[in-house]
VMD Tcl script that draws the C-alpha trace (Angstrom):
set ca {
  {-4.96 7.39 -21.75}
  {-4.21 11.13 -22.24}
  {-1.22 12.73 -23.56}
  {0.42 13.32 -19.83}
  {-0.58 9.43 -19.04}
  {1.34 8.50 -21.70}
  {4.29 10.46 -21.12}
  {4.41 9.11 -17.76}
  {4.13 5.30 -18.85}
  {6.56 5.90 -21.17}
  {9.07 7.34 -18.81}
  {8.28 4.28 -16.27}
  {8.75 1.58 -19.73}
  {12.38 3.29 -19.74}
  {13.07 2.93 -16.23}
  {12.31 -0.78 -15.77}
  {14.35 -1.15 -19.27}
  {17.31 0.97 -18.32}
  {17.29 -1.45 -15.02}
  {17.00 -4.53 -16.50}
  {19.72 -3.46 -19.09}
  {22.36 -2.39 -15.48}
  {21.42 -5.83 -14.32}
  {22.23 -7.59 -17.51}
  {25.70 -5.68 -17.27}
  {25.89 -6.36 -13.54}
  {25.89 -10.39 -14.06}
  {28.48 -9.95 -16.75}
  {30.89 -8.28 -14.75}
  {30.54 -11.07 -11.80}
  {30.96 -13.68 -14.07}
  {30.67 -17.34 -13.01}
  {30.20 -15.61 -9.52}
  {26.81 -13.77 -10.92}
  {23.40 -15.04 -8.71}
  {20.53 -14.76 -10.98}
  {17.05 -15.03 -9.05}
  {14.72 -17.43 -11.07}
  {10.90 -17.23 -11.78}
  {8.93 -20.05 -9.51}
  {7.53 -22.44 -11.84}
  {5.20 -23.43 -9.09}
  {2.11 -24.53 -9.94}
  {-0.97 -26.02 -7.94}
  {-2.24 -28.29 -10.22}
  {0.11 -29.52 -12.72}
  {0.12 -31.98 -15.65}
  {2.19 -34.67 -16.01}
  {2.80 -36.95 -19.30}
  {-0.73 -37.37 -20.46}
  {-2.57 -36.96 -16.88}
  {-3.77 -33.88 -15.47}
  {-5.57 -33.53 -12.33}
  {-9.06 -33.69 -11.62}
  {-10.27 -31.59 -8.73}
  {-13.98 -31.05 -8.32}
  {-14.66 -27.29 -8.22}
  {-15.53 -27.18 -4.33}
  {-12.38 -28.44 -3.58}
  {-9.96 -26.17 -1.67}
  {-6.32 -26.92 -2.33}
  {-3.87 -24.30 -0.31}
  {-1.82 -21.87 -1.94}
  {1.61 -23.96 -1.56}
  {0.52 -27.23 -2.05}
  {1.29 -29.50 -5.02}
  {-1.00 -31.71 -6.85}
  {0.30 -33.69 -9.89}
  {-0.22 -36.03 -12.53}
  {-2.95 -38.59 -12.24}
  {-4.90 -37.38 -8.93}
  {-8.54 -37.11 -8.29}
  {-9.99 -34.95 -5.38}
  {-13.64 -35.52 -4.66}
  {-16.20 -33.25 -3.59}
  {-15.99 -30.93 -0.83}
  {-11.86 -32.21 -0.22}
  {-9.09 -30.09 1.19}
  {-5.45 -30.90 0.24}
  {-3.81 -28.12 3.13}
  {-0.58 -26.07 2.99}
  {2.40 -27.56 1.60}
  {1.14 -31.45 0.67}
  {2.28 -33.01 -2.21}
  {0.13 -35.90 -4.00}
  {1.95 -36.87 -6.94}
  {0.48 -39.34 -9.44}
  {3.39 -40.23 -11.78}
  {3.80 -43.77 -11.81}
  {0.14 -44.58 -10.62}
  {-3.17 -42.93 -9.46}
  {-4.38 -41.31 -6.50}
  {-8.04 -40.76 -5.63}
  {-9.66 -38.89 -2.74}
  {-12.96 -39.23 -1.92}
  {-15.62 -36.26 -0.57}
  {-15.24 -33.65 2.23}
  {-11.66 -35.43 2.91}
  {-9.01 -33.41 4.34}
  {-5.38 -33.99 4.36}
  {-4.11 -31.57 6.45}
  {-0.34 -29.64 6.13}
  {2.64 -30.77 4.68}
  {1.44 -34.39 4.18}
  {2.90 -36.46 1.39}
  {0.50 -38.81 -0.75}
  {2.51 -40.42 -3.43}
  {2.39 -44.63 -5.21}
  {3.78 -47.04 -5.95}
  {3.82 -49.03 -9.80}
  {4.06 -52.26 -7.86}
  {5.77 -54.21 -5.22}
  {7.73 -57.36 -5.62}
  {4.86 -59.52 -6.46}
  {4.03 -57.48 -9.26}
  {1.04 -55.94 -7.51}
  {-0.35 -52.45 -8.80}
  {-0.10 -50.02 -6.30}
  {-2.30 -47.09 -6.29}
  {-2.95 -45.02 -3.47}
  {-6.86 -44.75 -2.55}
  {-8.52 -42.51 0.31}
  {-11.95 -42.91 1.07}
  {-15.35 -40.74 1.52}
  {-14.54 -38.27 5.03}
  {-11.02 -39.24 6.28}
  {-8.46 -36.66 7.95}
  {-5.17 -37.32 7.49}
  {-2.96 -35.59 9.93}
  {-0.30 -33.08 9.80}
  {2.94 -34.27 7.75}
  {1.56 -38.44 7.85}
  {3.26 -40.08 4.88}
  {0.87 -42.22 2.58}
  {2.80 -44.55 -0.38}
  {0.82 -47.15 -2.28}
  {-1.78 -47.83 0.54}
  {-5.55 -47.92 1.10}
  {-7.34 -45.83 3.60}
  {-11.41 -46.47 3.94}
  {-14.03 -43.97 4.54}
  {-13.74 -42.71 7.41}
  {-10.53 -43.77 8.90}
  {-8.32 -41.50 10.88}
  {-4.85 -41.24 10.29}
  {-2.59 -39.19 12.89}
  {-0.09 -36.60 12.66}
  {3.32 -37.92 11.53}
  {2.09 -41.31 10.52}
  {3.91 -43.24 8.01}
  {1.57 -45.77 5.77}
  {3.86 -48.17 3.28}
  {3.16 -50.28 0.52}
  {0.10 -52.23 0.31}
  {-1.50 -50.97 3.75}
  {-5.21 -51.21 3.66}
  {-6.82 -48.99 7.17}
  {-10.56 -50.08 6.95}
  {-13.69 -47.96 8.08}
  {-13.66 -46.71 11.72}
  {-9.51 -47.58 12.04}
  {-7.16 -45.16 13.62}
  {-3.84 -45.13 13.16}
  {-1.97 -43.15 15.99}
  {0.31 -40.25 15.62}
  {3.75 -41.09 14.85}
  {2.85 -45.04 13.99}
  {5.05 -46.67 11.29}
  {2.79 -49.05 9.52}
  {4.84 -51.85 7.55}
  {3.73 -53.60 4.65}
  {0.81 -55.11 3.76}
  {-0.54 -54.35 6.98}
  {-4.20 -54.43 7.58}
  {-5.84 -52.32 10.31}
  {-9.66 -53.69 10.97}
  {-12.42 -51.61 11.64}
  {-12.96 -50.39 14.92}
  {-8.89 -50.55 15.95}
  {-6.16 -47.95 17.27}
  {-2.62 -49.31 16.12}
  {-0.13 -46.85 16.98}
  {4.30 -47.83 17.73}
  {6.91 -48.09 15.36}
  {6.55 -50.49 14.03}
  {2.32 -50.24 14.63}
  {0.72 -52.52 16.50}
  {-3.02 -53.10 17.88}
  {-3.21 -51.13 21.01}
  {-7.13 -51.10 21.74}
  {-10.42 -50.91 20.51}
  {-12.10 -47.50 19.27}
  {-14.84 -45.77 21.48}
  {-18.05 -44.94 20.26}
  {-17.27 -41.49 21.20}
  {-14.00 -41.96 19.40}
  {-15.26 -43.39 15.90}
  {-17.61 -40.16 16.58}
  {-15.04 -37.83 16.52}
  {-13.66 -38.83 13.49}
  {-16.71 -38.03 11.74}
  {-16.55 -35.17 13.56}
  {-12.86 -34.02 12.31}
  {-14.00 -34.27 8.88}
  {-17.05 -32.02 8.88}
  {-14.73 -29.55 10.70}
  {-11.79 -29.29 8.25}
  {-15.04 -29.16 5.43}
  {-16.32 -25.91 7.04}
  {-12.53 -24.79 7.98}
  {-11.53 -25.08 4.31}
  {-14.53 -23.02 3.40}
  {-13.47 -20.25 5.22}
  {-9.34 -20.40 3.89}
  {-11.05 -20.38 0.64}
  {-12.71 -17.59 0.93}
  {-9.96 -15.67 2.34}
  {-7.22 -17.07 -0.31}
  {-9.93 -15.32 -3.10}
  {-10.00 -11.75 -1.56}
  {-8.73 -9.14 -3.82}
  {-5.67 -6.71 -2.84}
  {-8.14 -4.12 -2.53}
  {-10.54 -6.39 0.09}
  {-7.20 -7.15 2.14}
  {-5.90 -3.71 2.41}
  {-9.95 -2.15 3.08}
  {-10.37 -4.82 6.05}
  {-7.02 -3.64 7.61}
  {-7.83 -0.39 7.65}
  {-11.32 -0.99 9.40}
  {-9.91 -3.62 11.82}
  {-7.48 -0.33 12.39}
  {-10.10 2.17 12.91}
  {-12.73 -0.23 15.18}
  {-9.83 -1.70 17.12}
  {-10.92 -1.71 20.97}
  {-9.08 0.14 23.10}
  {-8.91 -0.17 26.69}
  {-8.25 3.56 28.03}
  {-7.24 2.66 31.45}
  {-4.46 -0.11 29.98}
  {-2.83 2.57 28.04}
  {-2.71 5.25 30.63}
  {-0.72 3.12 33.01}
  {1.71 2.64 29.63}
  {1.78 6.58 29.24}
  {0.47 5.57 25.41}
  {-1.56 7.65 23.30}
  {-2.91 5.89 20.23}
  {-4.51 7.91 17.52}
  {-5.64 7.27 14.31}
  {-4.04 8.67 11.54}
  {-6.04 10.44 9.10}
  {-5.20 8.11 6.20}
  {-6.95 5.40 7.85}
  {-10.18 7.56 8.70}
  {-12.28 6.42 6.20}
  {-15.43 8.15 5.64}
  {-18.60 7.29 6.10}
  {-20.33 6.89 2.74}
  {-17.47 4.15 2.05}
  {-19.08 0.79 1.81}
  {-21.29 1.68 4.93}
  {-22.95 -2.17 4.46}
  {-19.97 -3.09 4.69}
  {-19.10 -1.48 8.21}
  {-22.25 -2.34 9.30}
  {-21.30 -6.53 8.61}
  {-17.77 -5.06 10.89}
  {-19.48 -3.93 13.78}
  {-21.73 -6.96 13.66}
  {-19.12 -9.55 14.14}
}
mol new
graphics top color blue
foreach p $ca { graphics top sphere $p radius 0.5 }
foreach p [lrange $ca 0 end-1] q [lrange $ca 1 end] { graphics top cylinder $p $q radius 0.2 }
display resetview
């Protein structure tokens, strides 16, 4: 850093101190009446007691979502946008290329009135729907369990089951293979088609190469983002005729004319898609 960079940096340190000194006097003048914004302390993965999380490396767990305590994600897993598994009082596991999809809650149970330890365990590729509830239950490999479903205590859903959107399953409820159960509380409605107990597999391998490509995205840079605006911006199609009858003139402005020796593999890979 030259002598003029460092002039300038210091001039900015003062700036951000001289601010941070107005709002220090700010909150003392409003007194008990003073709002003071606080850091997030959100974190992904978090520790709890002696338990951290263990998330294979493939796994793709959403910017917003919260996975605590004593929780293992298997292989090729996505935990979506705003779930919550929390291991605190017992364990969760999640088996490979599961997905449990937006704000779903996956929490335990120590143990019910028996005295029966609770844990929460979901199988090898299951989907759990959009905000389903799961407390102290079982769900085999490749069960299904619909949006908005509810799963309590001791519920074991075996391989092939389906539990329908919206179902409340009670206690200790067992869902065989091969069975929709859907009503509040859930009942058996029917058997599962073949086509059906296809689809599930189906769902799975979907959300596996869906998570892939939120991954990917969630990892671009600030500089990536901002470059593949601009270029979505300067290839945009434009339908002549359409903006004639709207007496609209688009034109590019010249900040967003990038040349042509700029990461021309890159525009190349544009034009492509």
């Amino acid at each position: 850093m030259g002598t003029l960079g460092k002039a300038i940096y210091t001039v900015g340190f003062w700036i951000r101190e001289t601010g941070q000194a107005l709002d220090r006097l700010g909150c003392r003048l409003q007194g008990n009446y003073c709002f003071q914004e606080q850091l997030s302390r959100h974190r992904t993965l978090m520790n709890l007691f002696d338990k951290a999380p263990l998330v294979n490396k493939d796994v793709f767990v959403a910017p917003g979502a919260s996975v605590i305590g004593d929780v293992q994600v298997g292989r090729g897993s996505s935990i979506w946008y705003g779930c919550v598994l929390r291991g605190d009082v017992n364990s969760i596991s999640v088996g490979s290329r599961t997905n449990i999809q937006d704000n779903s809650l996956v929490h335990v149970a120590k143990s019910n009135i028996s005295g029966k330890v609770l844990p929460t365990i979901i199988g090898d590729n299951v989907t759990v729907g959009h905000s389903a509830v799961l407390h102290g239950c079982t769900v085999e490999d490749e069960a299904f369990v619909g949006m908005g479903a509810t799963l309590l205590d001791g519920v074991v859903v075996e391989k092939h089951a389906m539990v329908a959107a919206g179902a409340l399953v009670r206690q200790n409820t067992r869902i065989p293979n091969g069975e929709v159960w859907g009503g509040n509380p859930a009942k058996f409605l029917r058997k599962l088609t073949d086509e059906e107990i296809e689809f599930i597999s189906k769902s799975a391998n979907n959300y596996f190469n869906l998570a892939q490509i939120h991954a990917a995205e969630n990892a671009k840079s600030f500089e990536e983002i901002e470059f593949e605006k601009a270029l979505r911006k300067k290839f945009a199609r434009r339908d002549e005729e359409y903006d004639s009858m709207l007496g609209v003139v688009r034109e590019t402005p010249p900040e967003l004319i990038l040349p042509d020796t700029i990461l021309p593999d890159k525009e190349l890979r544009a034009f492509q898609k």
